[in-house]
Structures are given as C-alpha cells and as structure tokens.
C-alpha positions as CSV (number, residue, x, y, z in Angstrom):
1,X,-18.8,3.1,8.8
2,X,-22.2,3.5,7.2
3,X,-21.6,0.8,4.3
4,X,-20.7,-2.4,6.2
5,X,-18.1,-4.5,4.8
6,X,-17.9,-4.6,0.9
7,X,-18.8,-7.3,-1.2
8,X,-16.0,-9.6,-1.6
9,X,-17.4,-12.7,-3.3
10,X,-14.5,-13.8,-6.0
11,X,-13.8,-17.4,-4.5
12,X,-9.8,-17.7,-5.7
13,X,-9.2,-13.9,-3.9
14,X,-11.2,-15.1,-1.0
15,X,-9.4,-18.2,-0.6
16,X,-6.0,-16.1,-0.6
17,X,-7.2,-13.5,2.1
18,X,-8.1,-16.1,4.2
19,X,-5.2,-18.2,4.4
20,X,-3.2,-18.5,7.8
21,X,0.7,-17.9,7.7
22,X,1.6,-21.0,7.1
23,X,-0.5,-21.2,4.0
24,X,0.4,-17.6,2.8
25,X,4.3,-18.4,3.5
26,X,4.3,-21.6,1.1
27,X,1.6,-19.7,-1.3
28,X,4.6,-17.1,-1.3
29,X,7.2,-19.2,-2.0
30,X,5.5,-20.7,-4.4
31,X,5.0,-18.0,-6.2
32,X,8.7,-16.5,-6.4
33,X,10.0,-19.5,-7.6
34,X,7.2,-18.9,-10.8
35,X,8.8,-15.7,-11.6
36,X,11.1,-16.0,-14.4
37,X,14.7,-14.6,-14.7
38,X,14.5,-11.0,-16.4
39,X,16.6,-8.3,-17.3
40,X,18.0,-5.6,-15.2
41,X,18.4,-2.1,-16.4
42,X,18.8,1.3,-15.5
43,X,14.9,1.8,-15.6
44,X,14.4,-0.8,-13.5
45,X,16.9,0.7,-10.9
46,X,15.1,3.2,-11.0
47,X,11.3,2.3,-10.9
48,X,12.3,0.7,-7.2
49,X,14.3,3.5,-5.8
50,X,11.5,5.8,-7.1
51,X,8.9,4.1,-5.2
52,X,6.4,4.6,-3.8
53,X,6.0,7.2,-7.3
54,X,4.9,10.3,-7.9
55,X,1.4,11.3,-6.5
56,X,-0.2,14.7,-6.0
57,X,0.8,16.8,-2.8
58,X,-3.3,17.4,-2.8
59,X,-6.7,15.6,-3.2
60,X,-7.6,14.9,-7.2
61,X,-10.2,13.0,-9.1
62,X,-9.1,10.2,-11.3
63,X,-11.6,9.6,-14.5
64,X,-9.3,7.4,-16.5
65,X,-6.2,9.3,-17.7
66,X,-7.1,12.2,-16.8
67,X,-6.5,13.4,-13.1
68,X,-8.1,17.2,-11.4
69,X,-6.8,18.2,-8.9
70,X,-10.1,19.1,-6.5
71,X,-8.5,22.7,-5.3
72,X,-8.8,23.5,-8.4
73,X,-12.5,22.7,-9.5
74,X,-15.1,25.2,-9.1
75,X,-16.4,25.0,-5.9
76,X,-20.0,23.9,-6.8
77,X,-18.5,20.5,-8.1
78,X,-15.8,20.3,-5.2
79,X,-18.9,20.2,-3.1
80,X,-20.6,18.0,-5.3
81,X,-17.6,15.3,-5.1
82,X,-16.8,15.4,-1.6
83,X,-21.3,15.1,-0.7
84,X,-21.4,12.1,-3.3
85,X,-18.4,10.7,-2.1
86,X,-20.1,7.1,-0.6
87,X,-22.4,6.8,-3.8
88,X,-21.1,5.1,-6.6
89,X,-21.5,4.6,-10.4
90,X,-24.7,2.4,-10.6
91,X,-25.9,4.0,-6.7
92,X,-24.4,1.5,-4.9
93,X,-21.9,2.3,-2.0
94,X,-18.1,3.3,-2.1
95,X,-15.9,2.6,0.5
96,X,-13.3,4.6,2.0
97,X,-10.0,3.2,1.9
98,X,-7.0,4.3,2.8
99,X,-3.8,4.1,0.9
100,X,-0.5,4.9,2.0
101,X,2.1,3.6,-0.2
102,X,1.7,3.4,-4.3
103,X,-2.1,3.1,-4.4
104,X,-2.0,6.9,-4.2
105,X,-0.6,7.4,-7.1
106,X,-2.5,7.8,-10.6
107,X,-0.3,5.8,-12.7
108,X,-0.8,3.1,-9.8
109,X,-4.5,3.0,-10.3
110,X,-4.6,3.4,-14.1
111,X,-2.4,0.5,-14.7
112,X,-4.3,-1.2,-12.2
113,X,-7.7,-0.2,-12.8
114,X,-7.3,-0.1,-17.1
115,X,-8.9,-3.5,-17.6
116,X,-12.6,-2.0,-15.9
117,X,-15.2,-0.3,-17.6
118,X,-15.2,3.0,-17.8
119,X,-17.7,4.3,-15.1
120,X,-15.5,2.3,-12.9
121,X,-12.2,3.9,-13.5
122,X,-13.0,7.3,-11.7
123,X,-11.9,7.7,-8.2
124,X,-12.1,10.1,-5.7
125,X,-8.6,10.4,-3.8
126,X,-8.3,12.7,-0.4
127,X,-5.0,13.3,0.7
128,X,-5.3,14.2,4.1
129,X,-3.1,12.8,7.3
130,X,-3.6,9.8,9.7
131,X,-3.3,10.5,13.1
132,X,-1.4,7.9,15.5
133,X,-0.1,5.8,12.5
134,X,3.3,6.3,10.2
135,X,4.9,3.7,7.0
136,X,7.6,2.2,7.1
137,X,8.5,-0.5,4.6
138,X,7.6,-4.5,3.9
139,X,10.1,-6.5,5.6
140,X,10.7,-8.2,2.1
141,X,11.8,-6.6,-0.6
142,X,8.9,-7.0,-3.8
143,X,9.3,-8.9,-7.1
144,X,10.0,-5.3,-8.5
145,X,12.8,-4.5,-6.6
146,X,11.1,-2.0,-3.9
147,X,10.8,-2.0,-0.2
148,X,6.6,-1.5,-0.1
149,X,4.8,0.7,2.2
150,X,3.8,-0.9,5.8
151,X,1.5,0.9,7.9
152,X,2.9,0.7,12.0
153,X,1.3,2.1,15.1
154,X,3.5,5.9,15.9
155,X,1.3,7.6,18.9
156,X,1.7,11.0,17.8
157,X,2.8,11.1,14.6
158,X,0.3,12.5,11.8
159,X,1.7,10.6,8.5
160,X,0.9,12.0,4.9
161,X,-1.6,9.5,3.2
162,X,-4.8,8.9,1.3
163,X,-8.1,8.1,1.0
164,X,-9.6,6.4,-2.2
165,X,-13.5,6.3,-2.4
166,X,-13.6,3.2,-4.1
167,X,-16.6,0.7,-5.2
168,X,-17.0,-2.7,-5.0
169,X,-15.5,-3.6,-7.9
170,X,-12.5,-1.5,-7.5
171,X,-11.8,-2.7,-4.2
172,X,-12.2,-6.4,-5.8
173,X,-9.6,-5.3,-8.2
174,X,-6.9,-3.7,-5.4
175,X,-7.5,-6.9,-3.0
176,X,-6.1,-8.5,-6.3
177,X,-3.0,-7.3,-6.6
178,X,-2.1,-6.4,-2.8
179,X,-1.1,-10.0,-2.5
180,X,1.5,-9.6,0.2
181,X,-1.2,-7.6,2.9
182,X,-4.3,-8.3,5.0
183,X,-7.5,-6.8,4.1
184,X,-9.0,-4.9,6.9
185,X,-10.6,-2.4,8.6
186,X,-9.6,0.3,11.1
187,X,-12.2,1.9,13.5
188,X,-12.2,4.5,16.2
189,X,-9.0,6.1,14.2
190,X,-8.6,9.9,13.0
191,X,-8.1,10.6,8.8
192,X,-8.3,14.1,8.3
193,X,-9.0,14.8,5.0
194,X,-7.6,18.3,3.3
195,X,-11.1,19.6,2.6
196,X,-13.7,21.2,4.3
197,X,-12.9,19.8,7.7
198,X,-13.8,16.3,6.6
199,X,-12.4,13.5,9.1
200,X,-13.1,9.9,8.8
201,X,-12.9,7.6,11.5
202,X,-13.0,4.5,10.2
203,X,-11.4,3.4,6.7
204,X,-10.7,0.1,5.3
205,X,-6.6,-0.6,4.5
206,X,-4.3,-3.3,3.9
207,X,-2.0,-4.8,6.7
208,X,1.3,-6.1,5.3
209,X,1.6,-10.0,6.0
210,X,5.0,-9.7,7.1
211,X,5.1,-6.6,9.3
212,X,7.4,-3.4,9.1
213,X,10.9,-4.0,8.6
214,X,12.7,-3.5,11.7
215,X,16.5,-4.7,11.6
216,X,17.3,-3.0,14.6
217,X,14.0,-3.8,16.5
218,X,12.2,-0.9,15.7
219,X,10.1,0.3,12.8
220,X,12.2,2.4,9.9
221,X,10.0,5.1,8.4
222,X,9.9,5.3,4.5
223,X,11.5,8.5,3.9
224,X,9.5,9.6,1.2
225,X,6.2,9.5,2.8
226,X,6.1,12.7,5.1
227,X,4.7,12.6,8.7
228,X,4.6,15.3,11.5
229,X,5.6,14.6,14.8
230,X,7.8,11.1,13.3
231,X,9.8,9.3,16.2
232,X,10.9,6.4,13.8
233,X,14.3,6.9,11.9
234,X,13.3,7.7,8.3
235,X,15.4,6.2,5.5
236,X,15.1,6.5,1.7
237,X,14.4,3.8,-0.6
238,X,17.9,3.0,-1.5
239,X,19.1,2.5,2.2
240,X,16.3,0.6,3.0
241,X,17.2,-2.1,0.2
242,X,20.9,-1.5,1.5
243,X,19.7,-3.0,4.8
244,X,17.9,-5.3,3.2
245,X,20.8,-6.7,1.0
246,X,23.3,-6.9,4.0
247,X,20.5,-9.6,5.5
248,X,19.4,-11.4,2.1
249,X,23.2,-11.2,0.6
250,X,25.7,-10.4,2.7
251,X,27.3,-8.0,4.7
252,X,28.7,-5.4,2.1
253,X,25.9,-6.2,-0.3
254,X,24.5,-3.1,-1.9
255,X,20.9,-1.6,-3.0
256,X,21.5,-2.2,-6.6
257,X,23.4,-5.7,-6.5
258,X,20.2,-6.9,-4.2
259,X,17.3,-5.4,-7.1
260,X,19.7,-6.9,-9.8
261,X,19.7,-10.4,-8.1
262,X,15.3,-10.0,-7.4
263,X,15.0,-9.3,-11.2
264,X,18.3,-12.2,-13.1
265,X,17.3,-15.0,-10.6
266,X,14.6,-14.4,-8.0
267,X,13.2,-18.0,-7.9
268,X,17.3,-19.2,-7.2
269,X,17.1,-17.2,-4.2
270,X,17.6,-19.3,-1.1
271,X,14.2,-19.4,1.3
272,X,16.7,-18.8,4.3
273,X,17.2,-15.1,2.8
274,X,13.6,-14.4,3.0
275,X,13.2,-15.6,6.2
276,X,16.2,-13.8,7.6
277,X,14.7,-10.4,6.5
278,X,11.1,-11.7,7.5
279,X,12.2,-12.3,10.8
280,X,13.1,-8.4,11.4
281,X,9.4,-7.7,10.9
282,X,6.8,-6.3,13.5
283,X,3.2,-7.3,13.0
284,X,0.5,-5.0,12.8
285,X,-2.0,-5.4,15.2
286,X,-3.4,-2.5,16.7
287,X,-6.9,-2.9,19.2
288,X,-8.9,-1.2,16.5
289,X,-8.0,-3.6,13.5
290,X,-10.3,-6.1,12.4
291,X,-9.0,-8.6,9.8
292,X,-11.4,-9.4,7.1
293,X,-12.3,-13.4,7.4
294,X,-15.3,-14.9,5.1
C-alpha cells in the first residue's frame, strides 16, 4: 500500500480508537444510556430491516448528490478515474478502503459526508468482490434498530463489497461515526475490482469491536450482501434481530418488539442483555490484520 497509513491526528477520535475493551465496553455503555427515549414508527421499522440500504449493483462516482455510474461514462474519463484514483483533491493521497456494510451506499456517504467542503464530497466507489472474507452482522444490535455489517474470515467465499477511494479527511470523518469497529488494515488479501482487471491487495477496513454474531457458534451471513461460494447460513435482517431479541428479551421476543424497545427506552435496557448477545460474538483476527494504534 503505496500511501502508508493515513493521517489520523484528531485527539478525541484517537483517544476512542485506541481504547482497550474494557475502556470501549464502559465508553459503550456509557453512551446508550445518553440516548434518549424516541418514537417508534413504521419508518423506523423499516430503515432497520432495510439495512444495509440501497447501493449500486456497480462501481459509481459520488460528487455530492449526484452519483454516475462508471459503466456508463465515456471511457476516456472511466480511464481517467480509475489512473487518478490514489490522488486526491489538493494532490495528496486517497486511500483505499473497503466497505462492506452501509458505507457503500450514497445516501450513507452524503449524510455522512454533507458537513465537508465540496471538493471533499466526491468519492470514487469500486464494487468488486473480496476473496476469502464474507459479513455477517454486529453481535449487538445499533441504536437504530439494525444488525450492522461484520466482516469474518470464509476461505473460499468471494463476498460482494466495495472500495471507497477516500482522502484524509474523509477517512477522518468515517472513523467518526464507525464508533462500534476497529480501524485497520488488511494486507496480502485479494479485492477484485469490476473494472479493467483492477485488484487490490491491501485495503484499509473497519473490524467490528464485538465480533460476528454467532448464536449458534458460527458466523450468520447477512443475507442481503451476496457472496459466491458462502458456507455460512445467510439470514435476512429481520431474523437476525429475531435471534437477537430471543437473547436481549426473551424467548418468543420478536424483530419488531426488540427495534421498538432500542428506540422507547434504550438507556433502561439491562447491561446483562448486551452482554448476553455480546457473548455470541467471534473476534476478527485474521494473520494479515493490523489494528491501527497511535
């Protein structure tokens, strides 16, 4: 990876990527009991069952709102993007990393990317497939209902993903709001990109603290993601956070009671909940991942 690791100097973010578990677990806790009751409706039903959102089949260019799919650029600019790829707005370097839950989604990265000047709101996203990996899901359910992407170790599998060419800044700004993941970096791995042949072997990517949820001691697949060669039982959203609610609520608990108690009362839910789902999950640790440390 010709770029080295990007510049993460924001002391409050690097403060938080650094912490050990014990810090991150009280940090967490912490933190849900901050959130404040709100109100459950059908759209918020369905913004977690939807998840991980809607996203391009292909590789696109984000420049604000407005998202091209590369395929179908003349190919004089398609060429253009994908030989500029590492440079970004003022010259410096982007970074390749890889996304494999909601960050591949446009409205993901407008809403999180609105606040930022303009030159820093285009982004380069190849959809491609990484080889030997699959996602399965957080072994926590999120503030907004969802079971979140996971990336797991699946020899053989080639899992549907992306790659976002994103600067400094950008990066800064994704580290932000991944707060329940690891920043890292994978080497000596295979990303085939879509176009041109392209294949990256090393990206940068975000390890869920947690792990994968594995109830029954191996990794569930996230249904919606799609993967060749997948050995992992593949559920959908909804029975994921069925599996979920047996262990946080009860046997007999459903999907939509379990999002309805996460968004009327998530601070009044007991910290032996979490830790009963927490304790189904399988940490990712592969040989060829580095953890960022400061």
């Amino acid at each position: 990876m010709s770029a080295g690791w990007p510049p993460i100097e924001e002391p409050g973010l690097r403060e938080r990527l650094a912490m050990d578990d014990a810090a991150f677990a009280a940090f967490m806790l912490e933190m849900r009991r901050s959130v404040p009751a709100r109100r459950f409706t059908p759209e918020v039903w369905a913004t977690a069952v939807g998840y991980p959102w809607e996203r391009p089949a292909r590789s696109y260019l984000l420049d604000g709102e407005r998202v091209e799919l590369l395929e179908a650029l003349p190919a004089a600019r398609r060429r253009a993007l994908l030989e500029g790829r590492a440079s970004g707005p003022d010259g410096g370097p982007r970074y390749p990393l890889l996304a494999f839950g909601s960050n591949g989604a446009p409205s993901t990265l407008q809403r999180k990317f609105a606040h930022l000047d303009a030159s820093e709101r285009r982004v380069l996203v190849l959809a491609g497939e990484l080889r030997g990996f699959d996602v399965g899901a957080v072994a926590h359910p999120t503030s907004y209902g969802s079971m979140a992407a996971s990336l797991f170790e699946s020899p053989g599998t080639a899992v549907r993903a992306a790659v976002l060419m994103v600067t400094a800044v950008q990066l800064t700004q994704l580290c932000w709001t991944e707060i329940g993941y690891r920043f890292g970096r994978l080497d000596h791995v295979a990303f085939a990109a879509d176009e041109d042949g392209l294949v990256l072997d090393a990206v940068f990517a975000y390890a869920a603290r947690l792990g994968t949820f594995s109830p029954d001691g191996e990794p569930l697949a996230l249904g919606a993601i799609p993967a060749a060669g997948r050995t992992a039982k593949a559920l959908g959203q909804e029975e994921l956070l069925t599996r979920a609610a047996a262990l946080m609520l009860g046997e007999g608990a459903t999907a939509e009671a379990l999002v309805r108690r996460i968004f009327e009362g998530l601070a009044g839910l007991p910290p032996e909940a979490s830790a009963r789902i927490a304790a189904t999950g399988r940490p990712f640790a592969p040989p060829t991942w580095t953890p960022w440390s400061p």
